[in-house]
N, C-alpha and C positions, 0 to 999 in steps of 0.2 A: 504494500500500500504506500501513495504517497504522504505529503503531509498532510498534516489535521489542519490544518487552513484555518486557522482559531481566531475567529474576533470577538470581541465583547459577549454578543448573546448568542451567539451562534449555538448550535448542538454539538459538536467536536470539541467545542472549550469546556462543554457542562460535562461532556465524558471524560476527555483530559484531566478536570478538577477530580472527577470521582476516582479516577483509577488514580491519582497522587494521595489522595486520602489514600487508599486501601492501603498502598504503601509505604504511607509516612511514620509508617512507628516501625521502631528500631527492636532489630530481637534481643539487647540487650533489654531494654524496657521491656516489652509483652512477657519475656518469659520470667522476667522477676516478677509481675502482674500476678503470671498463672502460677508460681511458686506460694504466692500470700496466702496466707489461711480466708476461707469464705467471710467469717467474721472481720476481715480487716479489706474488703472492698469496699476502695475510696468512695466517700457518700457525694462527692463530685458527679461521679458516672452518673449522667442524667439522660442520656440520648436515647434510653429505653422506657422513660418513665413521663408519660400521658397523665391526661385529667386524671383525675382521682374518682373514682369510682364510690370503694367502702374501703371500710377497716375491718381485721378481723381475727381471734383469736385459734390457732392450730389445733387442732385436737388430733390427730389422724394423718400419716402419710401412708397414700396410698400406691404409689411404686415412684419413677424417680422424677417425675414433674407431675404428678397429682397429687393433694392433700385435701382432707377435711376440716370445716370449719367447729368451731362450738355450737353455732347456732343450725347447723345442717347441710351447707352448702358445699356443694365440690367442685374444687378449684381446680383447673389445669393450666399451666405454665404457657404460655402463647411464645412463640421465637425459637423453642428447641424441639430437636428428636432425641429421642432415650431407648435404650436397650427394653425389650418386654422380659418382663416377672418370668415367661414361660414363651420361649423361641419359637419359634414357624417354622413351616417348610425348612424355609436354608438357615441351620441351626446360627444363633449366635453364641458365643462363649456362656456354657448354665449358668454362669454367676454373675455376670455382666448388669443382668437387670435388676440383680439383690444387690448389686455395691453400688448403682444408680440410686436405688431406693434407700441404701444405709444414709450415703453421703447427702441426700434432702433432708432426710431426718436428721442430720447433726446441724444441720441450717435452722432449720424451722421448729426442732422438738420445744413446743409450747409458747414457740412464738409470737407476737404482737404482727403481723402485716398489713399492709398497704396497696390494694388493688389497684392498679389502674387499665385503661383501655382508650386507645383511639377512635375505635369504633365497638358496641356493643356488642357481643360475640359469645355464642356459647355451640357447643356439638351435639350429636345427636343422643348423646347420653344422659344430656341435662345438666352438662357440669359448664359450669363458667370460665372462659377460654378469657386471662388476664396475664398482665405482666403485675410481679409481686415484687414488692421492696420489704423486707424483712428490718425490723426496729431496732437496732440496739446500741445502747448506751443513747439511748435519742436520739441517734441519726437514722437515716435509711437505707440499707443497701442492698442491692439488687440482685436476686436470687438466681435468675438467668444466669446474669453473669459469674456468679461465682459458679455456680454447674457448669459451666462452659470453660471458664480461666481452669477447673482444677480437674476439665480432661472426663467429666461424667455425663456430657451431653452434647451432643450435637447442633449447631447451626440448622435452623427446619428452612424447609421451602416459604414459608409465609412470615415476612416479620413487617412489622407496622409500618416500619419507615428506612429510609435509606440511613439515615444517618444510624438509627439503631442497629440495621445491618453489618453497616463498618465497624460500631464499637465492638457487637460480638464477633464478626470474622476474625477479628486482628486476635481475640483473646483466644480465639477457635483455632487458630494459627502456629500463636507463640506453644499453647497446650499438645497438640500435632508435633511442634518441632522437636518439645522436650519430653513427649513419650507419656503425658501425667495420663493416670486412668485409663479410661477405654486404650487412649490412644498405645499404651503397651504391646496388647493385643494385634498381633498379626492378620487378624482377621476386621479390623477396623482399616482399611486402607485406604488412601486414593486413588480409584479407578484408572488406568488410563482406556484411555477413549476410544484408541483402536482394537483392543481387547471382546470383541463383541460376544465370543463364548462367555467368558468370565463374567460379561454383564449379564450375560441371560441366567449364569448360573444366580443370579440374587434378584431373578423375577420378582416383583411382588413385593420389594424390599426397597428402604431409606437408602440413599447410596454419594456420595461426593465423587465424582468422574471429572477428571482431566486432560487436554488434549488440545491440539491444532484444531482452528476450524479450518476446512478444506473449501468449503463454501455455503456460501446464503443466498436461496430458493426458495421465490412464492409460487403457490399452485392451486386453485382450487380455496382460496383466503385462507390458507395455512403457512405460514413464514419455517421452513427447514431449513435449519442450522447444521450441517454436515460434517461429522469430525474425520470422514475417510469416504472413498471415490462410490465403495459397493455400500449401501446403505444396510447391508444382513450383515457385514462382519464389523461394524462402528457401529458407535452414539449418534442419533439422531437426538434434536432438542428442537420440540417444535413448539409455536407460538401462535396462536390463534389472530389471522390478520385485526379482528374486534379488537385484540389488547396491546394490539403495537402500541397506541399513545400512550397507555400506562408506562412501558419501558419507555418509551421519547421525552416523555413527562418525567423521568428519574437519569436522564441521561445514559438512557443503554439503548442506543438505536440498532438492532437488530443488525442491519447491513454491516455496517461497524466492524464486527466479528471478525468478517472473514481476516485469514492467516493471523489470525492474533490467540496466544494461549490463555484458554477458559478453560475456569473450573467453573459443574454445574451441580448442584444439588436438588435433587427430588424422587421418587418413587418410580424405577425402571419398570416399564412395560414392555410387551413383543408383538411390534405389529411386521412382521417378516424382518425384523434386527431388533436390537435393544432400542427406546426409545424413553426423553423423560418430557412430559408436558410441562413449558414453562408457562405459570401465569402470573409470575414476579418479578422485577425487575432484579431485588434481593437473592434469586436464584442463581441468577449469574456472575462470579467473579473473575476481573481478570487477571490470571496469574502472573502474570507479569508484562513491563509494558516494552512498546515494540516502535 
């Protein structure tokens, strides 16, 4: 590609600015971040923390981003993925999802929280789908992120806002680099992209995939994102033409991509190769710039 042709408002410059953020913190800094005990994230971190919803007293953690309230409510963590209690199909480590759920319980066992949401949101379970900032010593800190800094949860396909995205990618990052929790685990890895058996072997499954895009293709008001020439032996990452403005509107213009290395996160499906449906801008990161 040539250059980004960057003027003031242009779209090139709002991607430009984004991929400098993703990169501006240093692995010194992130990994002493993900080193800190939960208890001691900076009550600064605010980029995930929305109106204020309710308050609310822990009574119950119910695996590693769900807990219950005192008064009845069940809460689920909005911005991450976590290992399950009890693995699928393609097994994850047996104990993955109990040391998810130990390490929320040493966050939250009897805690004071702080709810909040950008937008109202709950699932089909009836549990209230929020970001929680955990009270202590009278500050607030942000429960997300400390699961994420200390390597027990993963970056999900859906987070509120761009700027939230960055603060947990970079802690998701520094955690990744220095191995803390899941990240130990061999079988927590980053996909690459051309690998298209290995994708399919985690059908059905949360997945971080990385790679060249090879090229970007509309067809039929679908935007494909192509990380290799045969669409059955690579990552396909396709975008629904309806939600391109959401990414232009966050500075991830689709076209953009091509030969640039992305990492993508979301739930592989097989529609004759591995594929993940993007409908976040936050799904997309660039791994490094070009």
């Amino acid at each position: 590609m040539g250059g980004l042709g960057c003027t003031r408002d242009n779209l090139s410059c709002r991607l430009f600015g984004v991929l400098v953020v993703l990169a501006a913190v240093s692995p010194e800094t992130t990994q002493a971040q993900s080193r800190s005990r939960p208890s001691q994230t900076p009550a600064a971190s605010t980029a995930c923390r929305f109106e204020t919803a309710t308050e609310g007293t822990v009574s119950t953690v119910v695996d590693g981003r769900s807990f219950m309230l005192t008064d009845g409510r069940e809460i689920r963590l909005a911005g991450i993925e976590i290992p399950p209690l009890r693995p699928g199909p393609v097994s994850s480590p047996p104990d993955a999802g109990h040391a998810a759920k130990a390490k929320l319980e040493s966050i939250l066992a009897g805690a004071t929280v702080v709810l909040s949401r950008g937008r109202p949101a709950g699932d089909r379970y009836g549990r209230t789908i929020a970001y929680a900032d955990v009270i202590v010593d009278g500050s607030q800190r942000a429960v997300a992120a400390a699961m994420v800094s200390s390597g027990y949860a993963r970056v999900g396909a859906q987070v509120e806002s761009m700027a939230c995205a960055v603060e947990l990618l970079s802690q998701e990052r520094a955690a990744r680099t220095s191995k803390l929790g899941l990240w130990a685990d061999p079988y927590y890895v980053v996909f690459e992209a051309g690998n298209g058996a290995a994708l399919l072997g985690h059908q059905g499954q949360f997945a971080i995939v990385e790679g060249k895009v090879a090229s970007v293709r509309t067809s039929g008001g679908i935007i494909y994102i192509n990380f290799g020439r045969k669409w059955s032996e690579a990552l396909t990452v396709t975008i629904q033409k309806r939600h391109e403005r959401i990414f232009l509107s966050s500075g991830v213009a689709p076209g953009m991509l091509e030969n640039r290395r992305v990492r993508v996160r979301g739930w592989i499906d097989e529609r004759g190769g591995p594929r993940i449906e993007a409908t976040r801008p936050e799904q997309i990161e660039i791994a490094e710039l070009m």
